[in-house]
Every structure is written in structure tokens, then in C-alpha cells.
C-alpha positions as CSV (number, residue, x, y, z in Angstrom):
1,X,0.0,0.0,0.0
2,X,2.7,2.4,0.7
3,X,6.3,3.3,-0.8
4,X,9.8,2.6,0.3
5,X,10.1,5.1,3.7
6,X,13.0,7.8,3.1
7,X,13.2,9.4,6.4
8,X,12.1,9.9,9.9
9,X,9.5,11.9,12.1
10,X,11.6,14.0,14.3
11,X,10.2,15.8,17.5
12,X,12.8,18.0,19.3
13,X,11.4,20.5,22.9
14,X,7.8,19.9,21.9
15,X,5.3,22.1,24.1
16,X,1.6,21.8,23.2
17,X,-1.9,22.5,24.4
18,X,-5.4,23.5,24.2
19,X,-5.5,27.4,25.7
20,X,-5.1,26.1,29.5
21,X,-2.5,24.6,30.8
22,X,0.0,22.8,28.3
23,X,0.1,19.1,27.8
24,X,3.0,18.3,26.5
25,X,6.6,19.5,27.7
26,X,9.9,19.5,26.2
27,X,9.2,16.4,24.3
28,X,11.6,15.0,22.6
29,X,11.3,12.1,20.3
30,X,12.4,9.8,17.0
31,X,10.6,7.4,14.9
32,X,13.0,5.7,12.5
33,X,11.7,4.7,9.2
34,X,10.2,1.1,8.1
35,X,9.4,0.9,12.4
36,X,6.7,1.6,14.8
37,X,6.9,3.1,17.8
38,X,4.3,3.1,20.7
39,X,3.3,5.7,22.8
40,X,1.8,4.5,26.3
41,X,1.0,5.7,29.5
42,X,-2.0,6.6,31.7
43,X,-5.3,8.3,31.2
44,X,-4.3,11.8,30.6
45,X,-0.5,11.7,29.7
46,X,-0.2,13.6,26.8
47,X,-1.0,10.9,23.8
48,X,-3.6,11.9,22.0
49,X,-2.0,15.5,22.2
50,X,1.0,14.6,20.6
51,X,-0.4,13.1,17.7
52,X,-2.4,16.4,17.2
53,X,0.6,18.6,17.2
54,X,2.4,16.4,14.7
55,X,-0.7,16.5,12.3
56,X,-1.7,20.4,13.2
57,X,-4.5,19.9,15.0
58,X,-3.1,20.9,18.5
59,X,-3.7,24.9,18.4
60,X,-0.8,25.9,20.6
61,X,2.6,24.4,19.8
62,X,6.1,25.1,19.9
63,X,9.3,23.1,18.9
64,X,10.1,21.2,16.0
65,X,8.3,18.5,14.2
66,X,9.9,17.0,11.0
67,X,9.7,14.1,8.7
68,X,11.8,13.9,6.0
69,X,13.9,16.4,7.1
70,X,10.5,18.9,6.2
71,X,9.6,21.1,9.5
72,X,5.5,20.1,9.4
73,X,4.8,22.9,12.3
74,X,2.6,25.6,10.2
75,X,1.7,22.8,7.5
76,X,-1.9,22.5,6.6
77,X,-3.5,19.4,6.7
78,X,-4.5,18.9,3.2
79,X,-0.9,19.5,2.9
80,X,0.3,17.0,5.7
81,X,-1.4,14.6,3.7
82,X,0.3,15.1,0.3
83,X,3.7,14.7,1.8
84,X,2.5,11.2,3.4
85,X,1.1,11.9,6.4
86,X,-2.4,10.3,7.9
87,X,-3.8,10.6,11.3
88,X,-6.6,8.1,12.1
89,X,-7.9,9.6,15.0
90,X,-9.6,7.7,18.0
91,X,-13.4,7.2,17.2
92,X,-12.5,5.8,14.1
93,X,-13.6,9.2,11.9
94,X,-16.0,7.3,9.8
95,X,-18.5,9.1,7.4
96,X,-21.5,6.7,8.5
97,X,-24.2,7.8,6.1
98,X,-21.7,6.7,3.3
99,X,-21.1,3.3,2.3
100,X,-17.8,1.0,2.8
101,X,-16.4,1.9,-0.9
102,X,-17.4,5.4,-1.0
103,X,-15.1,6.0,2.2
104,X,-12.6,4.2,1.0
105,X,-13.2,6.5,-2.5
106,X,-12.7,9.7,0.0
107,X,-8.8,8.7,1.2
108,X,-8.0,8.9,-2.6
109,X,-9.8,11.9,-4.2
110,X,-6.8,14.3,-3.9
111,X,-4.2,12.6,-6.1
112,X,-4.7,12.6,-10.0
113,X,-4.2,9.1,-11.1
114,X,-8.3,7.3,-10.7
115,X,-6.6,3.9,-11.9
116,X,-4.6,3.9,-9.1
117,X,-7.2,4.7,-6.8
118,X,-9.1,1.8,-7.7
119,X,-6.0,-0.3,-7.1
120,X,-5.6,1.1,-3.3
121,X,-9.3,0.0,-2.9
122,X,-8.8,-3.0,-4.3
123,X,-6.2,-3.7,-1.7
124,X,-7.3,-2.3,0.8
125,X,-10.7,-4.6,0.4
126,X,-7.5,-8.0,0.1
127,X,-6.3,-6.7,3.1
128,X,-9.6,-6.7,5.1
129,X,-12.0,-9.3,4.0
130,X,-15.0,-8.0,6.0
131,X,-14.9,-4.8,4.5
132,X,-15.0,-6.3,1.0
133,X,-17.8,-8.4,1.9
134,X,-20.0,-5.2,3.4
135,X,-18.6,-3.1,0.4
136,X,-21.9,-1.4,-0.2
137,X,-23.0,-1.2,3.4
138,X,-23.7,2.0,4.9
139,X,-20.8,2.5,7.5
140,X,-23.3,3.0,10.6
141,X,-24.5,-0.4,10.0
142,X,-20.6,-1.8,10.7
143,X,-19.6,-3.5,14.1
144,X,-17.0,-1.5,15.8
145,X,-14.0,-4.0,14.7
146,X,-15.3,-3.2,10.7
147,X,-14.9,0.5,11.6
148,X,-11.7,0.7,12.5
149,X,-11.0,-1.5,9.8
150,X,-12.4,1.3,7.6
151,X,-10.7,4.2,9.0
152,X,-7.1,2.5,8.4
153,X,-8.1,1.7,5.2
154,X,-9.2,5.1,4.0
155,X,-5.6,6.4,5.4
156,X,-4.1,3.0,3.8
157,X,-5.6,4.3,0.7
158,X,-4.2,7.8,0.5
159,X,-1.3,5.5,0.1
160,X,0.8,7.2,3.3
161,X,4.4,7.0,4.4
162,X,3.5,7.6,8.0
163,X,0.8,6.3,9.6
164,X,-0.5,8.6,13.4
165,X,-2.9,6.1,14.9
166,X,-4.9,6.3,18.1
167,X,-6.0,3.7,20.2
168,X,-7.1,1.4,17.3
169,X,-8.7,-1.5,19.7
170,X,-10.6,1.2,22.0
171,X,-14.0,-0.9,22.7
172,X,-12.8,-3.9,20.2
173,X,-12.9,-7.7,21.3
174,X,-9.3,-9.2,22.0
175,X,-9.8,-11.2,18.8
176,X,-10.4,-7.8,16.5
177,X,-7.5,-5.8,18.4
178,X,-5.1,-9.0,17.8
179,X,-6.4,-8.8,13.6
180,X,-5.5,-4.9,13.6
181,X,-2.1,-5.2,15.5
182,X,-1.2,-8.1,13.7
183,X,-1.8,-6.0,10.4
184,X,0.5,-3.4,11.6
185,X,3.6,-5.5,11.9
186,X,2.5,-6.7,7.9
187,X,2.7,-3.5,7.4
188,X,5.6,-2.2,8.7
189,X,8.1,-5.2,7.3
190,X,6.0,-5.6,4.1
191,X,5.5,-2.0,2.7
192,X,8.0,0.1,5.3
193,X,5.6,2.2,6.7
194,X,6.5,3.9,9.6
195,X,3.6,3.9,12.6
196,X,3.1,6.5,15.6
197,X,0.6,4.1,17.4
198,X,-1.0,5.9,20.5
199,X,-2.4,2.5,22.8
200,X,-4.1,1.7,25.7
201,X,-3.4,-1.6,25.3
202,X,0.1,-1.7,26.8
203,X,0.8,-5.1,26.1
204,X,-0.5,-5.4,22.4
205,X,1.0,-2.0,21.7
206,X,4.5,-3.4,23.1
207,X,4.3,-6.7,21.4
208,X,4.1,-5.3,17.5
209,X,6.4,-2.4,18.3
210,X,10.3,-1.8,17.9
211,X,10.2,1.1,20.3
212,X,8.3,2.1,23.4
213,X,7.2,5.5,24.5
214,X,6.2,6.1,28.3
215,X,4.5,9.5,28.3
216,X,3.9,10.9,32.0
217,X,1.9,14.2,32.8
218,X,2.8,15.5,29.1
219,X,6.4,14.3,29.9
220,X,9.2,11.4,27.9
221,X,10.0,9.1,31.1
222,X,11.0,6.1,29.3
223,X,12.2,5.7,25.7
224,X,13.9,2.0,25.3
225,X,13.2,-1.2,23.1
226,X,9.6,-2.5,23.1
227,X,10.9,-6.0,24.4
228,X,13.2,-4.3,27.0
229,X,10.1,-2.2,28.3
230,X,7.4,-4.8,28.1
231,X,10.3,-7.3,30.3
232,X,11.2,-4.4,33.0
233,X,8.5,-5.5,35.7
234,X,9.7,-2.1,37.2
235,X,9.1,0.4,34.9
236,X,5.9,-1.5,34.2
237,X,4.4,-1.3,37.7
238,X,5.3,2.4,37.9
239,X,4.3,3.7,35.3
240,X,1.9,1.1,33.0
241,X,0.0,-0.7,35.5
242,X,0.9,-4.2,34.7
């Protein structure tokens, strides 16, 4: 679904917020290309916000944010999304009165080529089978697993080169959140996209991951190797829970 990666997201003294008090402080962070990274922590730690600053929907921001060596601060969104950015929020963002294919249709509309939106389509509907079996269903008539199906496949299909996700199994069945993580990892070794996956899920986030993020009152307290993090009982208990 997705070309070769060529660089990295980059996040140097990040401070961001809402109009109160910020969320985020002095963040600092690196997502190589071709890997995902997970971002974890409690309830109110920042993760949703950082994803919104990196795709300009946080209104107050400072630092740097780039990827491909391209500061993305000041970038509209319509503009994030040509250089290969998508941001699935959480809620899954799907136009329900619309049918499966005509929001697939929407992640392609602003590139020029229609065969080759078709073809993303088309893929995206190999890559989830329940979607290409509901292809003409109305998207409020989708369980909750076949919606978030839907909104990673209408990024998916804006073919992206970095993929901002937000607690994909929020309100899924195990079964559904093992399906989506274990599309991720294809993903990430079979096309090279690179992932920013906000989870609740600690543990499924960890086990797909190369990197883990621990995010603490807007604060970076851990940065390490998934497998190092997820095997640290330590860090775990103090700051994940488990």
C-alpha cells in the first residue's frame, strides 16, 4: 500500500496544548523509518495530544516536528497529507451515512491518477475481507472492529508514508485488536511504513512495536526497546499498571 520510507518523524522541545495549561513538555522524540513506535501511559498523559501537534490539530505548539527532514509545524493538513502523512484519530472518523467503498473512494480523491485509486481500494478490500464483503453497506451499519478496519483503510488508501494512529482497539474484542495489530507488523516489514501508534493496550501496543514510548503528565520518562520495556516489571508497575 505504501512506498519505500526515506526518512524519519523527528520531534525536538515539543510544548503543546489547548489554551489552559500545556500538555505536552519538552518532548523529545524519533521514529526511525520502516518501524513503529508506541506511545503508552496513563489516562491523561499527553498521547492523544502529541499526535495532534504532529498533524496540526493541536492549536498551541512550539518546537520542531519533522519528517523527511521537512519542518510540518505551520503545514496545513491537506498539505500534511500530500507529503504522506495520515492521522486516524480515535473514534475511528468514519462518514457513516456513506457506504464501505465510497469511504474508501474519499482517502484517494486528492491525487490525480483514478486507476490507481481503484488499485488502493482494491487492496485495501484484500487486506480486510470484512470490508470487501460489506462493500456497499452504509458504514453506521458496521460493528466496531469493521470501523476501524475502515478508518485505516481510507488512510491506507491515500497510500501514506507515515501512519499517526490512536488507540485502534478502544472498545474492540481481543480477537479484532489481535487482527489490527497483527496488520500493523505486515505492514511495517512488508510495505516500510513507519507507525506512531497511541495505545491503551500496553501489552498489544509493546508486542508489535520496535520502540516504546512512556508518556507521563505530558512528559518522555521512558524511551527504550519494546521487548526491553514490556520485560522491565519495574518500569511496568510504575508507570503502566501491569
Amino acid at each position: 500500500m505504501t512506498g519505500t520510507a526515506s526518512g524519519s518523524l523527528r520531534i525536538r522541545e515539543l510544548t503543546a496544548g489547548y489554551g489552559g495549561p500545556a500538555v505536552l513538555h519538552d518532548v523529545d522524540l524519533d521514529v526511525h523509518p520502516g518501524t513503529i513506535a508506541a506511545v503508552v501511559g496513563a489516562n491523561g498523559a499527553g498521547k492523544t495530544t502529541l499526535l495532534r501537534a504532529v498533524s496540526g490539530l493541536a492549536p498551541r505548539c512550539t518546537g520542531s516536528i519533522t519528517w523527511e527532514g521537512t519542518e510540518l509545524r505551520g503545514t496545513r493538513v491537506e498539505d500534511l497529507v500530500r507529503r504522506g502523512v495520515a492521522h486516524v484519530p480515535e473514534g475511528r472518523g468514519v462518514i457513516t451515512e456513506l457506504t464501505v467503498e465510497e469511504n474508501l473512494r474519499l482517502g484517494h480523491l486528492w491525487r490525480k491518477d483514478p486507476a490507481d485509486g481503484r488499485r488502493a481500494v482494491a487492496e485495501v478490500f484484500e487486506m480486510f475481507e470484512p470490508l470487501a464483503r460489506r462493500r456497499a453497506s452504509a458504514g453506521h451499519l458496521l460493528s466496531g472492529g469493521e470501523r476501524q478496519m475502515l478508518a485505516i483503510g481510507r488512510a491506507l488508501v491515500g497510500r501514506p508514508r507515515l501512519l499517526l494512529l490512536d488507540e485502534p482497539s478502544l472498545g474492540l474484542a481481543p480477537k479484532v485488536t489481535a487482527q489490527i495489530m497483527a496488520l500493523l507488523r505486515h505492514l511495517r516489514d512488508e510495505t516500510g511504513l513507519t507507525i506512531l501508534l497511541v495505545e491503551q493496550n500496553v501489552r498489544s501496543a509493546l508486542s508489535v512495536a520496535d520502540r516504546g514510548i512512556v508518556l507521563s503528565l505530558g512528559r518522555v520518562v521512558v524511551d527504550d526497546d519494546a521487548g526491553t520495556l514490556a520485560a522491565d516489571a519495574d518500569l511496568r508497575h510504575a508507570y503502566l499498571g501491569f
